[in-house]
C-alpha positions in Angstrom: 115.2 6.1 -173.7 117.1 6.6 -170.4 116.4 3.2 -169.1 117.2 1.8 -172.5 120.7 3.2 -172.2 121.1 2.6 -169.2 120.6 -0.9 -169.5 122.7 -0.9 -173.0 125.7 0.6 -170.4 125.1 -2.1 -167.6 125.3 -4.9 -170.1 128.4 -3.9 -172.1 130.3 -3.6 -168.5 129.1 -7.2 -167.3 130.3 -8.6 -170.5 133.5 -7.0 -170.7 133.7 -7.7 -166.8 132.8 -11.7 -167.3 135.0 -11.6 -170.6 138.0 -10.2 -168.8 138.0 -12.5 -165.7 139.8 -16.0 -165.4 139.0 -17.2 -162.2 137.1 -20.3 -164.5 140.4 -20.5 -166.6 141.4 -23.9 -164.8 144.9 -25.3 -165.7 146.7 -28.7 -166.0 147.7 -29.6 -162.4 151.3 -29.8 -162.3 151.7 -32.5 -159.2 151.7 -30.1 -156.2 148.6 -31.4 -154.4 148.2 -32.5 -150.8 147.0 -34.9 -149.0 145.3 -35.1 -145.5 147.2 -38.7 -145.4 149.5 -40.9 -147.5 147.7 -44.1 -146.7 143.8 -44.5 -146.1 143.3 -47.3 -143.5 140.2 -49.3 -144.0 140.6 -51.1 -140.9 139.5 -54.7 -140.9 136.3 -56.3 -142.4 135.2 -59.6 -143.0 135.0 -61.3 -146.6 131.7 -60.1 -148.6 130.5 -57.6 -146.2 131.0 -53.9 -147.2 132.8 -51.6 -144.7 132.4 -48.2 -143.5 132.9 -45.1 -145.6 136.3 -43.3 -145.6 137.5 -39.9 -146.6 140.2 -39.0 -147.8 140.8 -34.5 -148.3 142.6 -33.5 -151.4 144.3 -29.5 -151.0 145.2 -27.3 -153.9 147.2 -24.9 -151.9 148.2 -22.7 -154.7 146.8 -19.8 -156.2 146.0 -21.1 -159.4 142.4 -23.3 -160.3 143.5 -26.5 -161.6 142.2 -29.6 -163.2 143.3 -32.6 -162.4 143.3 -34.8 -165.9 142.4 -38.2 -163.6 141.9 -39.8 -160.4 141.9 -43.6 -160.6 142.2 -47.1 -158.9 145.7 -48.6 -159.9 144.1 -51.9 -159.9 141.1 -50.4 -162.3 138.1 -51.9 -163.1 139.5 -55.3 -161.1 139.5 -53.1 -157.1 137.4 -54.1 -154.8 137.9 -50.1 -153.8 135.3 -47.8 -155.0 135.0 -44.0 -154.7 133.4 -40.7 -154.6 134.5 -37.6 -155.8 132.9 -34.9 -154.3 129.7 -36.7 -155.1 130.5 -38.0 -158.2 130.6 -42.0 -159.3 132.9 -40.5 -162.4 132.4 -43.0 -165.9 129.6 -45.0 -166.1 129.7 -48.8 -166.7 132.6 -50.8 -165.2 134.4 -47.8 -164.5 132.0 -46.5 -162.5 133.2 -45.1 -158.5 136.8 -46.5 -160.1 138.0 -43.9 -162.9 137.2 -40.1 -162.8 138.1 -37.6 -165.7 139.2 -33.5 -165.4 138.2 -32.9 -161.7 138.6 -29.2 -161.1 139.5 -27.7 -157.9 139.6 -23.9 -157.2 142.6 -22.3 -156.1 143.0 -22.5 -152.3 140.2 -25.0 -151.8 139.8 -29.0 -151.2 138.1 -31.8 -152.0 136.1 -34.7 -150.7 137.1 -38.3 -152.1 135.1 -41.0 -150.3 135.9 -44.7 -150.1 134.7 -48.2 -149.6 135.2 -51.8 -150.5 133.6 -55.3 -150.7 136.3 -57.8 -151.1 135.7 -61.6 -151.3 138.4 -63.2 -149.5 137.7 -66.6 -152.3 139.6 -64.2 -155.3 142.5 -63.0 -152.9 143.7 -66.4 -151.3 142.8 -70.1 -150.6 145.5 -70.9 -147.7 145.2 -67.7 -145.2 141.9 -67.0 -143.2 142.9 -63.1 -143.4 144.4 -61.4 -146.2 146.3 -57.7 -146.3 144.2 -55.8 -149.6 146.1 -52.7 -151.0 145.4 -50.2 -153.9 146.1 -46.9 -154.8 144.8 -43.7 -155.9 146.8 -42.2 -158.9 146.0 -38.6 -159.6 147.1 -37.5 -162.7 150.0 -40.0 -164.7 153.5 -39.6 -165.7 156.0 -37.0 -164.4 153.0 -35.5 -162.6 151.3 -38.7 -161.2 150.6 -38.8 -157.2 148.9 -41.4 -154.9 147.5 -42.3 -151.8 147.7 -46.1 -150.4 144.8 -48.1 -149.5 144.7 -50.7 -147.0 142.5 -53.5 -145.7 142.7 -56.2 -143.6 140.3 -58.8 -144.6 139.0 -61.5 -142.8 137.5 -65.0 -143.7 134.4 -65.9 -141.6 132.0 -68.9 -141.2 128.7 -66.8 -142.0 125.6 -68.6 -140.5 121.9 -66.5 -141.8 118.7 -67.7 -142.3 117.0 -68.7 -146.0 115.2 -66.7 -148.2 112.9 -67.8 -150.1 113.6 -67.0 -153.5 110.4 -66.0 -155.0 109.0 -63.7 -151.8 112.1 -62.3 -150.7 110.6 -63.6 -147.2 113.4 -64.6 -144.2 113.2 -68.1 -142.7 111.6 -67.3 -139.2 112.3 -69.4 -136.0 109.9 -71.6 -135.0 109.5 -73.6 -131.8 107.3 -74.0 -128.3 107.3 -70.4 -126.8 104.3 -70.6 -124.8 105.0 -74.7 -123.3 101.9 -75.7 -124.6 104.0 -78.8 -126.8 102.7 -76.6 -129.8 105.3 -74.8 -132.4 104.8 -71.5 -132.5 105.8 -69.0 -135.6 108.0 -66.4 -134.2 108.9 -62.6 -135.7 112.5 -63.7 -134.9 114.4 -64.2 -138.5 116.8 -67.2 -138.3 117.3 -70.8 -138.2 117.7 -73.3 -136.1 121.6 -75.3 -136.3 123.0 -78.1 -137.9 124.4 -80.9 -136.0 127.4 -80.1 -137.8 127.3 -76.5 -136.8 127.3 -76.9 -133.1 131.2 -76.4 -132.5 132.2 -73.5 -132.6 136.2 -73.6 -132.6 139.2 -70.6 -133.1 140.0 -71.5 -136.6 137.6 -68.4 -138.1 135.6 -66.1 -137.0 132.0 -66.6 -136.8 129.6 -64.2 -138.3 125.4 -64.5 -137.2 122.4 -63.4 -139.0 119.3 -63.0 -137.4 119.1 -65.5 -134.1 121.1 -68.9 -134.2 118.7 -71.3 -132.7 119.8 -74.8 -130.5 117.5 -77.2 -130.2 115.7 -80.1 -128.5 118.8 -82.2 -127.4 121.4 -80.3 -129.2 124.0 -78.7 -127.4 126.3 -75.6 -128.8 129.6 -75.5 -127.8 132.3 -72.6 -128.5 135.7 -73.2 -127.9 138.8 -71.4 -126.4 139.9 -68.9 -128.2 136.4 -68.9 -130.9 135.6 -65.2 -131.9 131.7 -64.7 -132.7 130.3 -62.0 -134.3 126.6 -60.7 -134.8 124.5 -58.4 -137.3 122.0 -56.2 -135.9 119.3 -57.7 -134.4 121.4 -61.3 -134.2 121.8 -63.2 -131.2 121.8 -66.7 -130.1 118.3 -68.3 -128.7 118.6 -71.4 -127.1 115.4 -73.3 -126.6 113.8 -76.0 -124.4 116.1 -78.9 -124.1 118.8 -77.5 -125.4 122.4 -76.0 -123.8 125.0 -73.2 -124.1 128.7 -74.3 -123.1 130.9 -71.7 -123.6 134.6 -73.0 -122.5 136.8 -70.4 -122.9 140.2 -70.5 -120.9 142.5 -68.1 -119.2 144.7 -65.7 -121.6 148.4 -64.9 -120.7 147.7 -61.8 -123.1 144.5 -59.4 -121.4 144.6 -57.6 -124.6 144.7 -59.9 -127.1 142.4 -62.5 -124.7 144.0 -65.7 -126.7 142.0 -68.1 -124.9 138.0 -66.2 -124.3 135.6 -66.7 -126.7 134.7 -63.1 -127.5 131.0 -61.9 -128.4 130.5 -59.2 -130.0 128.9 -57.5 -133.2 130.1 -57.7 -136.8 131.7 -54.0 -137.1 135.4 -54.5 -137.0 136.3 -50.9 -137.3 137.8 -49.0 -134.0 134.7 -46.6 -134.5 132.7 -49.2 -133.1 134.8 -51.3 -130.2 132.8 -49.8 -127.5 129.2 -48.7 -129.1 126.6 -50.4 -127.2 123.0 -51.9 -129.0 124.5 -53.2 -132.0 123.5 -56.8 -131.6 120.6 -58.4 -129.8 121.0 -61.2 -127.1 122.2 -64.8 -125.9 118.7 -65.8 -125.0 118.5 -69.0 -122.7 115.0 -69.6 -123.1 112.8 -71.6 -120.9 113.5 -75.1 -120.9 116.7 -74.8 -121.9 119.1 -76.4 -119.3 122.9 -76.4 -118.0 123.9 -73.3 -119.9 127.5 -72.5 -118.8 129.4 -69.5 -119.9 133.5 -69.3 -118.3 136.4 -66.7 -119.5 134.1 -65.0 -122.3 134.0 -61.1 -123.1 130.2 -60.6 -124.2 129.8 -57.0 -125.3 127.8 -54.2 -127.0 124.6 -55.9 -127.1 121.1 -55.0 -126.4 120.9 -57.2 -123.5 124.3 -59.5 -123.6 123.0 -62.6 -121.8 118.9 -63.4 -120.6 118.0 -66.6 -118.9 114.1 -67.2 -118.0 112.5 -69.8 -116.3 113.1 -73.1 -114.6 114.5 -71.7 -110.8 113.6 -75.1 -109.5 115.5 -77.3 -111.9 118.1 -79.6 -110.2 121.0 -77.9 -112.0 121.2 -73.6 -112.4 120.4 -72.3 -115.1 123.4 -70.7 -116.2 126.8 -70.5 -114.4 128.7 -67.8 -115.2 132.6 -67.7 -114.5 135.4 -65.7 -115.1 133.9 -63.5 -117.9 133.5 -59.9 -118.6 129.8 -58.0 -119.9 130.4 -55.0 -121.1 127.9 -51.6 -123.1 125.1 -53.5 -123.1 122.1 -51.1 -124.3 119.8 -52.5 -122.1 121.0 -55.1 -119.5 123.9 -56.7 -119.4 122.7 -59.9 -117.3 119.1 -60.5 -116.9 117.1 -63.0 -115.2 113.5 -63.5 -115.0 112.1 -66.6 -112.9 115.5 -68.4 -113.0 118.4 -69.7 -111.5 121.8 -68.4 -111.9 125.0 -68.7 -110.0 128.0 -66.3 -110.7 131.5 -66.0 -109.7 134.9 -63.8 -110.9 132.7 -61.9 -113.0 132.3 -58.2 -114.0 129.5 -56.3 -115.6 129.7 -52.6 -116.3 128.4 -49.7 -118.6 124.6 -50.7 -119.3 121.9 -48.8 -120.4 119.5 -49.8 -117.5 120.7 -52.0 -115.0 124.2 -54.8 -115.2 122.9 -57.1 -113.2 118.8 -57.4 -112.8 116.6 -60.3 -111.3 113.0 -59.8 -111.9 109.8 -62.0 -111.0 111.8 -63.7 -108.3 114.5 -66.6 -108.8 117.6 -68.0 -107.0 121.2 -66.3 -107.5 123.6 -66.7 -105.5 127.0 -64.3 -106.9 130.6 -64.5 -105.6 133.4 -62.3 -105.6 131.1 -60.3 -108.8 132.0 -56.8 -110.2 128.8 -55.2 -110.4 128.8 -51.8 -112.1 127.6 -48.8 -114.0 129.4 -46.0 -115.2 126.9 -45.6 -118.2 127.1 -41.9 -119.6 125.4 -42.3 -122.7 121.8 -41.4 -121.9 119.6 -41.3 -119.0 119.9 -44.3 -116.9 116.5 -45.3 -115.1 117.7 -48.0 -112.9 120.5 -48.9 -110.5 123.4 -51.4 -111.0 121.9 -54.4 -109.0 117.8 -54.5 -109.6 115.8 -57.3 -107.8 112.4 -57.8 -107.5 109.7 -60.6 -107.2 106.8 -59.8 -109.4 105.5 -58.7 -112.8 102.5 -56.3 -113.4 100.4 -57.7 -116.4 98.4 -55.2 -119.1 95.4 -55.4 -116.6 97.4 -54.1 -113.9 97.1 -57.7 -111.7 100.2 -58.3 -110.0 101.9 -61.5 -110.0 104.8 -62.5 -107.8 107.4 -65.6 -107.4 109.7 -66.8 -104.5 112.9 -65.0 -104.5 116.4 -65.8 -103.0 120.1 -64.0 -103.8 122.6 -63.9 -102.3 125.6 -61.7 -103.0 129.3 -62.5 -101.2 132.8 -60.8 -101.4 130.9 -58.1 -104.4 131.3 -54.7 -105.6 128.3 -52.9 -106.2 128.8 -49.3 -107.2 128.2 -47.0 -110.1 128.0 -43.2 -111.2 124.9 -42.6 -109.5 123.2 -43.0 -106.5 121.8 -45.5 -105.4 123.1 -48.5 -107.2 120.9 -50.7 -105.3 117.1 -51.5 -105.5 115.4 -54.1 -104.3 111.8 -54.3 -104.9 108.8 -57.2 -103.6 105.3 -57.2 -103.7 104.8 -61.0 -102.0 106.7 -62.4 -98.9 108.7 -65.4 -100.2 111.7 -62.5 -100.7 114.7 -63.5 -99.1 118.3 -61.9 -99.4 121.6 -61.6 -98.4 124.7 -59.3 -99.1 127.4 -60.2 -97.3 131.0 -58.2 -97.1 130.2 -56.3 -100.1 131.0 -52.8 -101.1 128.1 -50.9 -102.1 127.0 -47.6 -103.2 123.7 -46.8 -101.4 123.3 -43.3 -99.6 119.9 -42.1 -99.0 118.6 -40.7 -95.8 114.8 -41.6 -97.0 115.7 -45.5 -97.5 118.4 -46.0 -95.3 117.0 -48.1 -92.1 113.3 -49.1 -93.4 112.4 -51.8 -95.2 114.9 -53.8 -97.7 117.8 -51.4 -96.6 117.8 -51.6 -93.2 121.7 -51.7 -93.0 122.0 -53.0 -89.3 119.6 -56.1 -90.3 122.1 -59.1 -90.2 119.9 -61.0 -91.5 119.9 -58.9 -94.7 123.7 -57.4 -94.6 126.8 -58.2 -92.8 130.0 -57.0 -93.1 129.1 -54.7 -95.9 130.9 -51.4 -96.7 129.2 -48.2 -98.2 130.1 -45.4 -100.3 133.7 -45.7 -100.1 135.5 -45.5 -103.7 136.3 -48.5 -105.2 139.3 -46.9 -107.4 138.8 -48.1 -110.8 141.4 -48.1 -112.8 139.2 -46.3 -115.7 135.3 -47.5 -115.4 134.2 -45.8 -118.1 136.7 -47.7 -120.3 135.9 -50.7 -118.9 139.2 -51.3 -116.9 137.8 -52.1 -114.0 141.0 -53.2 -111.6 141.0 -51.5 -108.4 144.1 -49.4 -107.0 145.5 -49.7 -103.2 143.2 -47.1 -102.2 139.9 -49.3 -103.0 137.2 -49.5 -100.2 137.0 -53.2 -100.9 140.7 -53.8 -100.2 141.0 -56.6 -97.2 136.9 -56.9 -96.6 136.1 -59.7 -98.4 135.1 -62.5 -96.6 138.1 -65.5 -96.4 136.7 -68.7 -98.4 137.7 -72.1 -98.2 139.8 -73.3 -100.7 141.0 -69.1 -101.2 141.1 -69.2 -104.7 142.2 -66.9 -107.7 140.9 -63.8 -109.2 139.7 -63.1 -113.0 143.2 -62.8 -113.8 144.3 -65.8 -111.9 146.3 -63.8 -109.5 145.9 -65.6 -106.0 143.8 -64.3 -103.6 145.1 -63.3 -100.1 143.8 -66.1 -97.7 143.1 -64.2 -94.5 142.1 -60.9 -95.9 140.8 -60.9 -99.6 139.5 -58.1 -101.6 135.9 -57.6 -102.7 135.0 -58.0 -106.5 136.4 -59.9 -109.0 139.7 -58.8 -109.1 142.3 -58.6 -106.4 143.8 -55.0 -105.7 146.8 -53.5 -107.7 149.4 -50.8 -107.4 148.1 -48.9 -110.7 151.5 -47.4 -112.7 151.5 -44.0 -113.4 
């Protein structure tokens, strides 16, 4: 009888209690919210490609729960905007993620409202290649009605992707000779090879890549001054036997807007992602390709930005390299395996494993080169520079190849120590690093073997571990000051020539690297 009554007692007070409380008594919102911003930038994306999610945080500072009667697109059912409203897609139907109905929020508390779009550039304008989208968020209407801008710039884009095939779902694969047996092999690598009429790339729009580009047997791909190319994750550009790479880019009066260099990078326009590394694959010059040439391009953010294989003994390099910039490559930033390449005014920095690596052997030969690491993302395994002469195969048998570099006028430094590894298991492995600045100090190395330091044959003129003042390696800005160690110890060349910015160099006593020293402003 006690319990009953006790129980009787204990439920009268938690109805009376529940009945009596209005904490759940939500009222009208009067148009006293706040907003983390007045205008939610999208940043840019290109037509038909959804873009990154957004938030936007919605206060009720007062003391009273509220409910705000509706939050809506202006432009309805017709935005390309969608939302999310503290989880919620609001109506169902066309309305759906656009138009959201008595959304309470607690006294003193917040909410969540997430955003995205898809626009299709076709609906918006037919004479502009980019095109300013706005909206706005209303919340509530009439006297008590507030918004929030939204803004996007979009951009229009050639979009090159493989087929699918429409009744398996199944991506066109590439498919040529891989292993030079005159054979077409099936490749893993989704893509397609280019039409004749595709081979230009110009600056008129941007170029967007799915899956691998291929150029073929005779065709060659050219990009232009000024062309902008962007690629999708696991995208790149293969070219394959017989075929060539030309990128012509030209010098740009404006180093942050780079006018004139063709500009590889991936397909994220959002700041979020300027300077993330991995998010595209490679420029793959495959063996048998021929005469690649690459001047005054930015290649950055790959996996590994640019790999040429094979053919060190063809009459012409493999690839020349001038004038450009390889930056947050994953992986490597320029890799050669059994090839030829010859490099000159260009910089390499902030790589996963090495910037610059030469494996099973080739012939390099690199001139006034920026070679660097300041990679603090991860664990770095390897130095800046990497050579070596040989392969191990899955049965542990070694096989080695002729090897020749030679490095002149370079920076070779980095945030570890050493930066500097050269590696041979046969005797065909000759180099040469002359009036270089370079990052090696270890008491185990130093004077044995490959690092004997004295060894003309192997170094002259070379500096060590003296700080090559950076203006900001780890942001890529990679100038050096008045106080650089490879200030005055280049070696003089014949004609003198200009730097990566086209500043002259000094004639008698030119710096190392690819840039000529500065006075950095404060």
């Amino acid at each position: 009888m006690k319990r009953l009554l006790s129980f009787l007692i204990c439920f009268i007070v938690l109805v009376f209690w529940s009945s009596c409380r209005k904490d759940f008594e939500f009222s009208p919102s009067t148009g006293n919210l706040e907003f983390q911003r007045d205008t939610v930038y999208l940043d840019t994306v290109f037509t038909n490609i959804g873009s990154s999610t957004y938030n936007l945080k919605v206060y009720n500072r007062s003391d009273d729960d509220i409910v705000i009667p509706t939050i809506q697109l202006e432009n309805g059912v017709n935005s390309f905007y969608r939302m999310n409203v503290d989880g919620t897609t609001g109506l169902e139907g066309a309305q759906e993620g656009k138009f959201f109905e008595n959304v309470e929020l607690l006294a003193n508390d917040s909410l969540f409202i997430f955003i995205e779009t898809t626009i299709d550039i076709s609906t918006l304008s037919t004479l502009e290649n980019q095109f300013l989208y706005t909206d706005k968020i209303l919340f509530d209407s009439g006297s008590n009605q507030q918004d929030v801008d939204l803004v996007t710039l979009v951009k229009d884009a050639v979009f090159i992707y493989a087929n699918r095939d429409e009744d398996t779902g199944i991506i066109e694969t590439l498919t040529f000779d891989v292993d030079g047996d005159g054979t077409p092999d099936e490749t893993t690598l989704q893509g397609r090879f280019l039409e004749n009429d595709e081979l230009t790339f110009t600056n008129e729009k941007p170029y967007v890549i799915y899956g691998y580009a291929g150029v073929g047997n005779g065709q060659t791909l050219t990009m232009e001054a000024g062309a902008r190319v962007h690629f999708h994750a696991n995208s790149g550009i293969i070219v394959t036997e017989g075929g060539t790479l030309n990128i012509n880019g030209d010098l740009s009066t404006d180093q942050d807007a780079l006018e004139n260099e063709v500009i590889l990078e991936g397909d994220r326009l959002e700041p979020l992602f300027s300077d993330v590394p991995g998010q595209w694959g490679t420029i793959w010059l495959f063996n048998g390709s021929e005469n690649n040439s690459i001047n005054y391009a930015s290649i950055k953010n790959a996996t590994i930005a640019v790999l040429a294989e094979g053919n060190q003994e063809a009459p012409n390099d493999k690839l020349t390299i001038t004038n450009s910039q390889i930056y947050n490559s994953s992986a490597f930033g320029l890799l050669g395996r059994a090839t030829s390449i010859t490099a000159e005014n260009v910089v390499i920095n902030n790589s996963g494993q090495s910037s610059f690596a030469g494996t099973l052997g080739g012939q390099y030969n690199f001139t006034h080169c920026t070679i660097a690491n300041y990679w603090n993302s991860s664990f770095r395994q390897f130095p800046s520079l990497l050579l070596n002469d040989f392969v191990v195969d899955e049965n542990n048998t070694v096989f080695t190849n002729t090897t020749e570099a030679e490095f002149t006028n370079c920076i070779i430094y980095g945030n570890d120590n050493p930066e500097l590894l050269l590696e041979n298991e046969g005797n065909d492995f000759t180099f040469k690093f002359t009036n270089c600045l370079i990052r090696f100090d270890n008491d185990n190395l130093e004077g044995t073997g490959n690092y004997d330091f004295n060894n003309v044959t192997f170094y002259e003129g070379i500096v060590r571990n003296v700080n090559p003042d950076f203006e900001n390696p780890f942001e890529n800005l990679m100038r050096i000051g008045e106080d650089s160690g490879a200030n005055g110890i280049a070696l003089p060349l014949l004609p003198s020539g200009f730097d990566l910015l086209n500043n002259p160099r000094n004639a008698t006593q030119p710096d190392a690297g690819a840039y000529e020293s500065v006075v950095f402003e404060d």
